[in-house]
N, C-alpha and C positions, 0 to 999 in steps of 0.2 A: 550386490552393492559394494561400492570400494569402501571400504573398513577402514583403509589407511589413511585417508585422507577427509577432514571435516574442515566445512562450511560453515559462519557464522554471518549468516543476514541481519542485518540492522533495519528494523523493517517487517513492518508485512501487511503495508495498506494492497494497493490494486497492483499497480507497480513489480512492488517487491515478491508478490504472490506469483507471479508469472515467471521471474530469475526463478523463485527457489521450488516451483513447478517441473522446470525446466532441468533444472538442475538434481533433482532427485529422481525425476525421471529417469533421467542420464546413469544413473545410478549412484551419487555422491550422496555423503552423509550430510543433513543441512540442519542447523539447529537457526532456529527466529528469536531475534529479540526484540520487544517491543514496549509499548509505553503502559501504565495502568490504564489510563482510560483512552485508547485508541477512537481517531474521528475520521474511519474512512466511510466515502459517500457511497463508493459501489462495495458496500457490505457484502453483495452476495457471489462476489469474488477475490476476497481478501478474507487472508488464513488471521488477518490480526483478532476477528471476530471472537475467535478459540480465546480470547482471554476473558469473554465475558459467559460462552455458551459453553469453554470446558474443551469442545470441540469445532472446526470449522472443515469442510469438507468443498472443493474446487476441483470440475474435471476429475472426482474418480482418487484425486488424493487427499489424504486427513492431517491436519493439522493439531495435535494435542496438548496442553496447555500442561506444565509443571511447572512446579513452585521450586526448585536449588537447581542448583548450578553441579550439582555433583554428576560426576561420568558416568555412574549408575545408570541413575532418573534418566539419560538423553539415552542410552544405549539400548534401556528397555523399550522406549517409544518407538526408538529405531527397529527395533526388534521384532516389532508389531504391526511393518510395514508405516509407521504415521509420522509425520517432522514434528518432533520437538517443539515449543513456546513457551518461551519464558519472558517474564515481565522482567525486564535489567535496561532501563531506558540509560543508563550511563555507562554502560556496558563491560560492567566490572568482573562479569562473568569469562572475558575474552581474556582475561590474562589468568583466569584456572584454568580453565580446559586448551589454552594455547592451540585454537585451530589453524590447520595450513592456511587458510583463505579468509577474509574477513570482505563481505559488501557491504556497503554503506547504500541502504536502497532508501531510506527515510524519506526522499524527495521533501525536503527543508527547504531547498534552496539555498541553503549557504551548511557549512561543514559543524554539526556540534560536535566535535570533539573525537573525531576520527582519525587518526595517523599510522603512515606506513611501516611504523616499526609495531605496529599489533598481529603482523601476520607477515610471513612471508611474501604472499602474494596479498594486494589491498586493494579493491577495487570501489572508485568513486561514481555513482549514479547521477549524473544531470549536473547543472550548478552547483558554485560554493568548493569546486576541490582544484587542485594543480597536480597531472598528474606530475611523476617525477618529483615531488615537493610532499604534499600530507600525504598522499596516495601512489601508488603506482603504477594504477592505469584510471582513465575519465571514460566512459560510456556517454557517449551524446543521448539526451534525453529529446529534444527538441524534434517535432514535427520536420520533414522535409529530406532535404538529400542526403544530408549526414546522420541521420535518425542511428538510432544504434552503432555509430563511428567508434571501435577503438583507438581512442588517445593517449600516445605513451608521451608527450608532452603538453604540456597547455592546458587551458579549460572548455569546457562545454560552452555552449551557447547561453550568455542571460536570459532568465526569465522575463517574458514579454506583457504578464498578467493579461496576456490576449488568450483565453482556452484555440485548442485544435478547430479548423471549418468543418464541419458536418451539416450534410444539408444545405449548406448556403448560411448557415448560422454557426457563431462564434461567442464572443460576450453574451449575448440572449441566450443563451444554453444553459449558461449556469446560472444558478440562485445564489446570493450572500443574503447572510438574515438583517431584517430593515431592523433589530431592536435582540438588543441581549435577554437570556431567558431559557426556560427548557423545550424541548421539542416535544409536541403534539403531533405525532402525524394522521391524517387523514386519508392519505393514500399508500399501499406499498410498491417496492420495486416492482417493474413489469409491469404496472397499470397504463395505458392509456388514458393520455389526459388534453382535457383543450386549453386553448391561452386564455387565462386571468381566470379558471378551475379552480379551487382552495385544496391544496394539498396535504395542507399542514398551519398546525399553529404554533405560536412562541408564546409560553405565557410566565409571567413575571416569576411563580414559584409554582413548585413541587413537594412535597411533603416524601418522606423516607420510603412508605406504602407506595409512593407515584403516583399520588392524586394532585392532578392540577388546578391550580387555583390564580386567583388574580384576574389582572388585564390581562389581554393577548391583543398578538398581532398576527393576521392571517396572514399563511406563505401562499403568495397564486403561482400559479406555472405561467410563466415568460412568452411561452410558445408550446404551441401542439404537438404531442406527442407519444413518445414512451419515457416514463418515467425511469431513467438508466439507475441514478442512484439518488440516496435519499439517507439524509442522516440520522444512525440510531435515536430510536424514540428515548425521552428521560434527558440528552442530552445536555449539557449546559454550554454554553458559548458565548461569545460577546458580539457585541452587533460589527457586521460584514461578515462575519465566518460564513464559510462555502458550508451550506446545508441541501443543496439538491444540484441533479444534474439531468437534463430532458435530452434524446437523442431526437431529434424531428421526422426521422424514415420509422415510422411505423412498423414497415414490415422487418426492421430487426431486434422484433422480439426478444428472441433468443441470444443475440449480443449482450443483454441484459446480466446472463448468467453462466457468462463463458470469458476467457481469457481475452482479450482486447489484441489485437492487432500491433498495437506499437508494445505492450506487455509485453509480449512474445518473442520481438525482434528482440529488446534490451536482453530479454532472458537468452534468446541465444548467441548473442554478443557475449555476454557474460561466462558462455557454459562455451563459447572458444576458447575464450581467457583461460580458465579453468585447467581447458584441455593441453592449451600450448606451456603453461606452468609442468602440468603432471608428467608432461612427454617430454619436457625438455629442451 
């Protein structure tokens, strides 16, 4: 592992799990930071889960969840083969441990509060940054030719609130909840489901134990499929939140629970960056 040089992810829904995959693989030191109650849909490939299970485990590497910001805590995890996680959604921990590299992978959509003087090298994921301006390099997020594009000026592509085609389906793929509430699920990831199925429910409350109560509103699936992702049960949200996501090809099962295609490419966009910083 290179020792000399650390990594700080802003981040670690699906996205972000794939750069700091990637990057530790690579052999760099990566420390996550992320929000208290994180809302990714493909839960069973995003390291942000480790904040609630302790641990989160993607492809063979673990993800371990600490509580300070002190060089100790990150170097023993390290130590133990597992990345670092730490809850610092404002990310006040990057100015004690002053890592070389800072990614902003949060996929926001617009910049909370990330700038290029937090690290040497600063790297911005998808919309919402300028490189050369808050950041110093932009990674294209977007679907298509310039998918994973390092941008040493300019911005990414806007978001289109059009999800990626798969299947011949786009908007019908994904779920937003018809009503604010806690999540009831009914199905889990990697189930098989057919269109207007009940997945899941939304019901007005929850009590501390997570016994649900009240009205609800039933979640159907959109369209047939594999249930790709699906958001943590207990959940709260308000109504439109992305709560599920159906892939329509069946037989990709197994995509289910494995690093995603366009993940992969950003992460290796990002771990060139990385490389062309360290080399010089």
């Amino acid at each position: 592992m290179n020792k000399e040089i650390l990594i700080i992810c802003r981040g670690g829904g699906d996205l972000a799990t794939g750069i700091v995959h990637r990057l530790f693989r690579a052999g760099y030191q990566v420390l996550i930071l992320e929000t208290a109650e994180p809302a990714a849909i493909r839960r069973q490939v995003s390291f942000c889960e480790a904040v609630y299970e302790g641990t989160a485990t993607v492809e063979g590497v673990t993800a371990e969840r600490i509580y300070t910001a002190k060089k100790q805590a990150v170097e023993e995890v390290l130590q133990r083969g597992r990345i670092p996680l730490l809850v610092d959604p404002d990310g006040r921990s990057i100015e004690v441990l002053k890592p070389d590299v800072v990614v902003d992978a949060i996929i926001a959509k617009k910049n909370l509060g990330t700038y290029k003087e937090m690290a040497p090298l600063v790297i911005g994921i998808g919309p919402g940054f300028v490189a050369g301006k808050d950041v110093h390099l932009v990674v294209e997020s977007m679907r298509g030719h310039n998918l994973a594009r390092i941008l040493e000026t300019g911005s990414a592509l806007a978001n289109t609130g059009i999800p990626g085609n798969i299947g011949g389906y786009t908007k019908e793929r994904v779920i937003h909840a018809a009503a604010e509430g806690y999540m009831k699920n009914l199905h889990q990831i990697g189930d098989v489901v057919r269109k207007g199925e009940k997945i899941a429910r939304i019901y007005e409350q929850m009590s501390p134990e997570g016994v649900f109560s009240g009205r609800f509103v039933s979640v159907e699936a959109t369209i047939p499929g594999v249930l790709r992702g699906l958001i943590r049960e207990g959940y709260h949200f308000q109504k439109g939140f992305k709560i599920a996501d159906i892939d329509p090809r069946e037989s990709e099962l197994a995509n289910c629970f494995t690093i995603s295609d366009k993940a992969s490419s950003i992460g290796g966009s990002v771990l060139e960056a990385v490389c062309r910083y360290v080399n010089g």
